[in-house]
Every structure is written in C-alpha cells, then in structure tokens.
C-alpha positions as a Markdown table, in Angstrom:
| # | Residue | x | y | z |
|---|---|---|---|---|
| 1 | Unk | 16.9 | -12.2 | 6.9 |
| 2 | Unk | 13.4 | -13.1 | 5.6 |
| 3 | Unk | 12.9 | -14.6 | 2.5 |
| 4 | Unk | 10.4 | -12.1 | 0.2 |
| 5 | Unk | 7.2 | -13.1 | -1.5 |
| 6 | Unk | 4.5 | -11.4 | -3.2 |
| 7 | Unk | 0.8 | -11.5 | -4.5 |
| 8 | Unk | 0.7 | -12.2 | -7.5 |
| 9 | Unk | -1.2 | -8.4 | -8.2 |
| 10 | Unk | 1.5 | -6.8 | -6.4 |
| 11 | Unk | 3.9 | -8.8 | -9.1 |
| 12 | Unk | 1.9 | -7.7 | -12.3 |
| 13 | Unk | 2.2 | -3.6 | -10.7 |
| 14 | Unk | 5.7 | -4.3 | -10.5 |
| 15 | Unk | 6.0 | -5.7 | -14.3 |
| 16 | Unk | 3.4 | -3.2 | -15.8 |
| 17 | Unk | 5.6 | 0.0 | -14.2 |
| 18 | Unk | 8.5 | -1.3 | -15.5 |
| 19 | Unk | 6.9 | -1.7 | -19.2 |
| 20 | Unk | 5.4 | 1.6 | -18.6 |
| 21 | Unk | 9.1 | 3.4 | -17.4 |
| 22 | Unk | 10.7 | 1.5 | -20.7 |
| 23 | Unk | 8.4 | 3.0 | -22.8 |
| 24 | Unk | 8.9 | 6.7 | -21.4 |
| 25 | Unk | 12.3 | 6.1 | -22.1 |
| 26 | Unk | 14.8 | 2.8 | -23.1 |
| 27 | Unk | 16.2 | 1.5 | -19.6 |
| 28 | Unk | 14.5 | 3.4 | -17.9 |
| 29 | Unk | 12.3 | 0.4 | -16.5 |
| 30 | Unk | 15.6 | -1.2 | -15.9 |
| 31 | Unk | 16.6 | 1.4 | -13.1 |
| 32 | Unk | 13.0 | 1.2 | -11.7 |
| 33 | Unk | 13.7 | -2.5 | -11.2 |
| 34 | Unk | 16.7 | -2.1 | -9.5 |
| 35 | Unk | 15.9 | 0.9 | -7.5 |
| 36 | Unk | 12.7 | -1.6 | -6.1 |
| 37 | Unk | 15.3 | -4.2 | -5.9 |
| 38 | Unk | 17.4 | -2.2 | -3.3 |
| 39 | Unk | 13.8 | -1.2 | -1.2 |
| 40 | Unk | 13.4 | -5.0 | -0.9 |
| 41 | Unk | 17.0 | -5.5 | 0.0 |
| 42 | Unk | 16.7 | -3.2 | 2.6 |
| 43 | Unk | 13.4 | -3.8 | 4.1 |
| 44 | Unk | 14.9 | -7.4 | 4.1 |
| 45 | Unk | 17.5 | -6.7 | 6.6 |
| 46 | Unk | 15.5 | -4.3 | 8.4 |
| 47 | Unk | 11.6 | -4.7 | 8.1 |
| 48 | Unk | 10.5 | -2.6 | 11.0 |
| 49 | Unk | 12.2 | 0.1 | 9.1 |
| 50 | Unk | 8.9 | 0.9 | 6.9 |
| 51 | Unk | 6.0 | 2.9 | 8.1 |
| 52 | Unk | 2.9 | 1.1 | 9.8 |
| 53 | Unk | -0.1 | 1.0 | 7.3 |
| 54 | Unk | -3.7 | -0.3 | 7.7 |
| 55 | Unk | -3.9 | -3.7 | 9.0 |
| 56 | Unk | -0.7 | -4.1 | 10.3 |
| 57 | Unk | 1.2 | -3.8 | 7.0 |
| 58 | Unk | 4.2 | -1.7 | 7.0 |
| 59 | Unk | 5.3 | 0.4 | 3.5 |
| 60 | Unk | 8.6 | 1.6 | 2.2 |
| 61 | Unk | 8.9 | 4.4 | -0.7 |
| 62 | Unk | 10.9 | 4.5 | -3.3 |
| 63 | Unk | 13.6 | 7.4 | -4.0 |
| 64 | Unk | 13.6 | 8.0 | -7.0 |
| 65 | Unk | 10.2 | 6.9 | -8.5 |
| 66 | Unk | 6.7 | 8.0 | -7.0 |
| 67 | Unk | 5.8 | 4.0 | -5.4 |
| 68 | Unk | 6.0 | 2.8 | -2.0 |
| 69 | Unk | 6.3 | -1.2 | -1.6 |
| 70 | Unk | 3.4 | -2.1 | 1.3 |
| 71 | Unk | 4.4 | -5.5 | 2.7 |
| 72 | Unk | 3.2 | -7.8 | 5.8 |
| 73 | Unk | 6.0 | -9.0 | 7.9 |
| 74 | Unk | 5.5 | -13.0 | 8.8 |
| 75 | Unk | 6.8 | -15.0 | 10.5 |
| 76 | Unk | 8.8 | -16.9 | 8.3 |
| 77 | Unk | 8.5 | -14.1 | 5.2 |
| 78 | Unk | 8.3 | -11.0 | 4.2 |
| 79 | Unk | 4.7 | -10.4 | 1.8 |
| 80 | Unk | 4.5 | -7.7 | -0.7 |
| 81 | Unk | 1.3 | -6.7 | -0.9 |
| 82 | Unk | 1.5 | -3.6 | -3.9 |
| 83 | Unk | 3.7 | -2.0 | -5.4 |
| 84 | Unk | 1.7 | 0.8 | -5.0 |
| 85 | Unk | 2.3 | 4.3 | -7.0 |
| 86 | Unk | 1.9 | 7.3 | -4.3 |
| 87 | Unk | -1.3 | 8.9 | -7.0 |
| 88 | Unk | -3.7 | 5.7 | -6.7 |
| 89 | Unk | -6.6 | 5.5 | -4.4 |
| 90 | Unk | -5.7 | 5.1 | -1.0 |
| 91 | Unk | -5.5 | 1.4 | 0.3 |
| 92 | Unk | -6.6 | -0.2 | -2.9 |
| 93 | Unk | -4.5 | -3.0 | -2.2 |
| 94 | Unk | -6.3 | -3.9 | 1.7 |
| 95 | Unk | -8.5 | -6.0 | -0.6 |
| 96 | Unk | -5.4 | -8.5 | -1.1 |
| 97 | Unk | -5.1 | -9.0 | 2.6 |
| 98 | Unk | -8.4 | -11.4 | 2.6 |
C-alpha cells in the first residue's frame, strides 16, 4: 500500500465541505469525513480501481456525498489532487498538476 498525500487546495476542499456538511446539520461533516476516509482506504489498496481522468489522473466518487477524490498514482505515493464536488467546472483542479 501507498502512503496518501495531498495538495494543499485539495486539503482546504476537504475541510471547507466538512464545515459546510456540519452546518447543514451537526455531524453531519463528521460522516462526510469518514465516508472520504474509506474512498482513500480503498483506493489505497487498490489505486487502479478509479477511473482515468485528464492527465493521467485517476478519480474515485463518493457514495453517499456528490464528490469524487481525483488522485495521481506515484511511484512511491498516492497524490490527491481535489476533492472535487461532481457540480464544479470540469477539470478545475488540472491547474494543480503544474
């Protein structure tokens, strides 16, 4: 298994949904961190498993919430790149690859 990174955008989208979720409703945030928690898990122990995306990045949605997690397999990590909510612009985040 890979160890898991991020940018440091795709870690404020992460934060920011959560605050957003707790607002809409107490723990609610909560369950949107663990259900992102388990996508990491598993696209630890299986990155191939995620869909190819533009420039070789592979993404992985989310059951439960409308967000895919778009990541860059390394070779000695795995890279989120955004957590990325399934309404925003298309391939906002390519900019983060540069």
């Amino acid at each position: 298994m890979k160890r898991v990174t991020s940018h440091r955008l795709a870690g404020r989208e992460l934060i920011d949904s959560a605050l957003y979720y707790d607002q809409r409703r107490a723990g609610l945030g909560e369950e949107f961190l663990s259900e992102v928690e388990t996508v990491l898990e598993f696209i630890r122990a299986q990155p191939e498993a995620g869909r190819p995306e533009r420039h070789a990045t592979r993404s992985y949605p989310t059951k439960r919430f409308p967000f895919r997690i778009v990541y860059d397999i390394q070779p000695d990590r795995l890279w989120i790149v955004a957590v990325a909510h399934l309404s925003r612009r298309p391939g906002y985040w390519t900019r983060r690859l540069e």
